[in-house]
BABASE-920502 format. One record per residue (C-alpha): residue number from 1; residue in three letters; z, x, y. Coordinates in pm, 1 decimal, padded with zeros to 6 digits. Layout:
N
FIGU   num   residu          z          x          y
FIGU   NUM      ALA          Z          X          Y
...
***
This chain:
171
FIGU   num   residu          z          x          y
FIGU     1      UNK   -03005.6   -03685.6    01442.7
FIGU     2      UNK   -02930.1   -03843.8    01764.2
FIGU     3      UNK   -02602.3   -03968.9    01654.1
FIGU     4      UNK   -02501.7   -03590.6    01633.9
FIGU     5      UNK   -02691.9   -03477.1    01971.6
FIGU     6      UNK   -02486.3   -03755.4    02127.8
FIGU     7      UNK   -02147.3   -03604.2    01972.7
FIGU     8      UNK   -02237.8   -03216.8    02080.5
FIGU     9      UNK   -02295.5   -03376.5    02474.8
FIGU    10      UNK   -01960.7   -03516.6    02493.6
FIGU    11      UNK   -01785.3   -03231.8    02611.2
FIGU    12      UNK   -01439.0   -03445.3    02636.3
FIGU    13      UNK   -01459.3   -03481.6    02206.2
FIGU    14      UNK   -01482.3   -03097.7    02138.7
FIGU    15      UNK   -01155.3   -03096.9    02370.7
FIGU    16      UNK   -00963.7   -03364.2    02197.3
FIGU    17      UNK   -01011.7   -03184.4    01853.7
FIGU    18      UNK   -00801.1   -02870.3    02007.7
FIGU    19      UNK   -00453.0   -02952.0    02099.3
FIGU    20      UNK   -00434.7   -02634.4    02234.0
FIGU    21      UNK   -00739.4   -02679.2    02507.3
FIGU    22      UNK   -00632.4   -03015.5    02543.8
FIGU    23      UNK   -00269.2   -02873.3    02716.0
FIGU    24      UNK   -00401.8   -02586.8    02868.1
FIGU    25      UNK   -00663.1   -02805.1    03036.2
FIGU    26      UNK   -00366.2   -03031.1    03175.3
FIGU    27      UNK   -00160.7   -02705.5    03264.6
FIGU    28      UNK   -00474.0   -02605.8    03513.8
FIGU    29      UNK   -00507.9   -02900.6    03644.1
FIGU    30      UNK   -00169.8   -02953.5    03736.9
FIGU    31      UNK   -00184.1   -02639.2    03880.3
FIGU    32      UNK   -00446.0   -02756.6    04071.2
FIGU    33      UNK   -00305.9   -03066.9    04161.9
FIGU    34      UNK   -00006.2   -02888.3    04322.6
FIGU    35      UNK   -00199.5   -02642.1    04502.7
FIGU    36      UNK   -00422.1   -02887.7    04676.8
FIGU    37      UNK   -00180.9   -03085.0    04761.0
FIGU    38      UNK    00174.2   -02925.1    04788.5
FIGU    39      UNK    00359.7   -03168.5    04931.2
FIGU    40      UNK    00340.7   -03477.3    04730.8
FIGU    41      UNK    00712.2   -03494.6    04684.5
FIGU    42      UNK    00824.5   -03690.5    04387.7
FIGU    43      UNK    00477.1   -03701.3    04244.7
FIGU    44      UNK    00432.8   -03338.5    04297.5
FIGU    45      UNK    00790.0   -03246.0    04106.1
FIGU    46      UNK    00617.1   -03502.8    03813.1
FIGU    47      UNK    00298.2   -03340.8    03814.7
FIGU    48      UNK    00473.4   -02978.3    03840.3
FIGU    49      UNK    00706.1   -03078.1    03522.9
FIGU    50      UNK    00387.5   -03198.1    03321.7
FIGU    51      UNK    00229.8   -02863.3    03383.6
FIGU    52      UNK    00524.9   -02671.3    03274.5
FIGU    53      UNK    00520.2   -02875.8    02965.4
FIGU    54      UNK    00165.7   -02821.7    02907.8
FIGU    55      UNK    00190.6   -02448.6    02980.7
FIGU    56      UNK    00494.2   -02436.9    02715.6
FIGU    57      UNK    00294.0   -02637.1    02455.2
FIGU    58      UNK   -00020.0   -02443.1    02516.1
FIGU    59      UNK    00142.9   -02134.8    02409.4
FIGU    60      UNK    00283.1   -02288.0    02140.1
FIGU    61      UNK   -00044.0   -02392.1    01978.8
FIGU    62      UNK   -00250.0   -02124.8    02033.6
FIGU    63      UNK    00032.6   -01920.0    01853.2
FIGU    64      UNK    00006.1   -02165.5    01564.1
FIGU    65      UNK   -00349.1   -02143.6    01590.8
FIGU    66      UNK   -00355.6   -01776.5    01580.3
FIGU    67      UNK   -00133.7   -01775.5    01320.6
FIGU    68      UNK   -00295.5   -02016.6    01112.0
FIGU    69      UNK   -00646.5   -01832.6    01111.2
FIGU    70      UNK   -00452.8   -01534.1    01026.1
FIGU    71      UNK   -00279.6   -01686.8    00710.5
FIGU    72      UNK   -00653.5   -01818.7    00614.2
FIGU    73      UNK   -00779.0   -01481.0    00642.7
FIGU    74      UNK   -00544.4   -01314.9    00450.9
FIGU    75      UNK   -00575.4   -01570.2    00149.6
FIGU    76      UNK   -00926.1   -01472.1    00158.8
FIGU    77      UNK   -00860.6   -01120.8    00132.8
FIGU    78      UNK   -00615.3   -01216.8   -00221.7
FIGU    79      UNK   -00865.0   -01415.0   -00368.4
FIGU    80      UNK   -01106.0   -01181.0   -00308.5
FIGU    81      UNK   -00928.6   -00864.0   -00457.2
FIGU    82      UNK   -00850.8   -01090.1   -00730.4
FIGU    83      UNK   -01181.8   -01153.9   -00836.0
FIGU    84      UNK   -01222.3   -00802.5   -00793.0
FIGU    85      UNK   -00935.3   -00720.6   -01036.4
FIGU    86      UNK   -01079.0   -00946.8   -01271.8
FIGU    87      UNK   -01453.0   -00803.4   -01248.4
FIGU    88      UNK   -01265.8   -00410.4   -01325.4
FIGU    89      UNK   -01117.6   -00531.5   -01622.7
FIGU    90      UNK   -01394.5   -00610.0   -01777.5
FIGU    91      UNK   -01604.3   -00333.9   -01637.5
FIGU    92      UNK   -01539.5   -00092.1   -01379.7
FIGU    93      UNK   -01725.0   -00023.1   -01094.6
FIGU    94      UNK   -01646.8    00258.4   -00829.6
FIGU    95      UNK   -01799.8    00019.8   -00548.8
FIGU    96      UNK   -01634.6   -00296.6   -00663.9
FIGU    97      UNK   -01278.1   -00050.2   -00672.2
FIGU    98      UNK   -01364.5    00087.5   -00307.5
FIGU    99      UNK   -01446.0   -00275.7   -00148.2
FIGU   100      UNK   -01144.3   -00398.4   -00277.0
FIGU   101      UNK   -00906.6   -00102.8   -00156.2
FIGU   102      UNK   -01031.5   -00122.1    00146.8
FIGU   103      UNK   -00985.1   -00534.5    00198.4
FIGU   104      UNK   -00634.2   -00472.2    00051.1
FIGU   105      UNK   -00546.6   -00240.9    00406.4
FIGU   106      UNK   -00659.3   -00554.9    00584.1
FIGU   107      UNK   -00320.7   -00718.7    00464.6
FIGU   108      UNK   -00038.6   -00715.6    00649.4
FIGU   109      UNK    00221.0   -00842.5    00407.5
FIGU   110      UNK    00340.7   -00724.1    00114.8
FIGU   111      UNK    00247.0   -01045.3   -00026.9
FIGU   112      UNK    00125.1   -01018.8   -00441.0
FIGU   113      UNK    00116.9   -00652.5   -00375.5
FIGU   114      UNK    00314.6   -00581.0   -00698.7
FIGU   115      UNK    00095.0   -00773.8   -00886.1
FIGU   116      UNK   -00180.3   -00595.2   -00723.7
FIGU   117      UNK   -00066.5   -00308.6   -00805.4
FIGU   118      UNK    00028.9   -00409.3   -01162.1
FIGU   119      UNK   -00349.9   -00541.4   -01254.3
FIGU   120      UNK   -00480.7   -00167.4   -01151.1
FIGU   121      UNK   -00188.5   -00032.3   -01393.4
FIGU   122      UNK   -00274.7   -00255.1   -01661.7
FIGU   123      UNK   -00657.2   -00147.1   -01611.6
FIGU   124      UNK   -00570.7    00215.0   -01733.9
FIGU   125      UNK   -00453.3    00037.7   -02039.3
FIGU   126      UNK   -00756.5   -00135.3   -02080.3
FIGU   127      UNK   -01056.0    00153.1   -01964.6
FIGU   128      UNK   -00856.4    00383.2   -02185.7
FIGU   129      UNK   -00971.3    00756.1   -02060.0
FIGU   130      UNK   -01111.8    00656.8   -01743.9
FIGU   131      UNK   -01023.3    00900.1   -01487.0
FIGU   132      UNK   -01197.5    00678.0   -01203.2
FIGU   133      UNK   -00935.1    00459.7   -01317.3
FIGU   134      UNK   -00649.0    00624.4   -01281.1
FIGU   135      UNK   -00770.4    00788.6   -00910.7
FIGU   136      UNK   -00778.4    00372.6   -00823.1
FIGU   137      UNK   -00471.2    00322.1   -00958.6
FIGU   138      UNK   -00303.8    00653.1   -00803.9
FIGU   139      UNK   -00466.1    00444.6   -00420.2
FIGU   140      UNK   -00355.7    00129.8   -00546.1
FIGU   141      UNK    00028.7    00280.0   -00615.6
FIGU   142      UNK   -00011.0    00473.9   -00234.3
FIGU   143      UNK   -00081.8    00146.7   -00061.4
FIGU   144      UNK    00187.4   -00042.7   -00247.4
FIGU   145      UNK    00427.1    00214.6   -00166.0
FIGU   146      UNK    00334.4    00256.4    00175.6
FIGU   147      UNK    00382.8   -00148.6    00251.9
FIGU   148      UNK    00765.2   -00088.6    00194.1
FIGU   149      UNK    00765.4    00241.7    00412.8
FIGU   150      UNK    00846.2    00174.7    00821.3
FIGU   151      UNK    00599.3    00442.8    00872.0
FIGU   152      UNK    00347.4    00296.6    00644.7
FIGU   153      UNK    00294.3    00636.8    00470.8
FIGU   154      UNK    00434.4    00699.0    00098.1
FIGU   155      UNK    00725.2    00986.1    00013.7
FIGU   156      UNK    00702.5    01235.0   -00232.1
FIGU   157      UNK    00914.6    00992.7   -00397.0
FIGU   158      UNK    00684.7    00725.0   -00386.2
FIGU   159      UNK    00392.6    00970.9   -00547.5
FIGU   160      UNK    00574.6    01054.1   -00861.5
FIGU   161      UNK    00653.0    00736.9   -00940.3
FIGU   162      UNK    00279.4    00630.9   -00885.7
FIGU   163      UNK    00291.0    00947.3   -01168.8
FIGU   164      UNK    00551.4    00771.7   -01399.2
FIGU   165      UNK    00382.8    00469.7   -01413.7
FIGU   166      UNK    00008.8    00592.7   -01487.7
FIGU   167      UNK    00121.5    00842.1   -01743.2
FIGU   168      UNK    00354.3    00560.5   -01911.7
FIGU   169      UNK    00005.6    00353.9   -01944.1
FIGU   170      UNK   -00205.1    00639.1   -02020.7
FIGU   171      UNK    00000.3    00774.2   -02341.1
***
């Protein structure tokens, strides 16, 4: 126990496991630096380059960062709507179909979304007669549809081929 008290007092080891703090920390204090004291010459152009390195990495990693956390999220969300999928085939459920619509907005790419949208198809097959089914499917087509629209939103276009393909699985 005191081996981990001693870790969580160290403020200078939850620094060095963020790149990203660990630059913009050096950005400020080159900042600093410089503004204390301004006229260091050469030391002050050294210290003034460091800082515009840091600054430039900082950015850098937080947008890696950011992006990272993103990317984890978002494979989440699949696995999630996967397990989902695979719960409805065996038995649906109006809640399980709701949760996983609504995780499926929290993607933003188009990533699997054909396969998504493929499963919920292939569940009509499957639930044969189920028209909770096919109202899933019919959302499941509008938000695969939508992904490939600019304005997010499917055509008329879009909704009869949603049509097509639940009345080719339905007959």
């Amino acid at each position: 126990m005191s081996n981990s008290r001693s870790n969580e007092n160290l403020p200078l080891s939850k620094i060095l496991k963020s790149p990203s703090k660990m630059a913009w920390g050096t950005y400020f204090f080159c900042l600093i630096f410089n503004w204390l004291i301004p006229n260091a010459g050469f030391l002050s152009t050294l210290i003034g380059f460091l800082g515009l390195t840091s600054l430039v990495l900082a950015i850098g990693l937080s947008i890696i960062n950011y992006l990272s956390k993103k990317q984890k999220q978002e494979a989440s969300i699949r696995n999630n709507v996967l397990k989902n999928l695979e719960f409805l085939n065996t038995q649906f459920d109006e809640n399980i179909a709701n949760q996983t619509l609504d995780e499926l907005r929290g993607l933003s790419s188009s990533f699997d979304s054909q396969n998504f949208y493929n499963s919920a198809l292939e569940l009509i097959i499957t639930h044969k007669g189920d028209a909770r089914i096919k109202v899933f499917a019919l959302n499941m087509g509008r938000w695969y549809y939508s992904l490939q629209r600019p304005e997010r939103k499917p055509t008329i276009y879009d909704e009869q081929a949603i049509q097509n393909d639940i009345n080719a699985r339905n007959s």
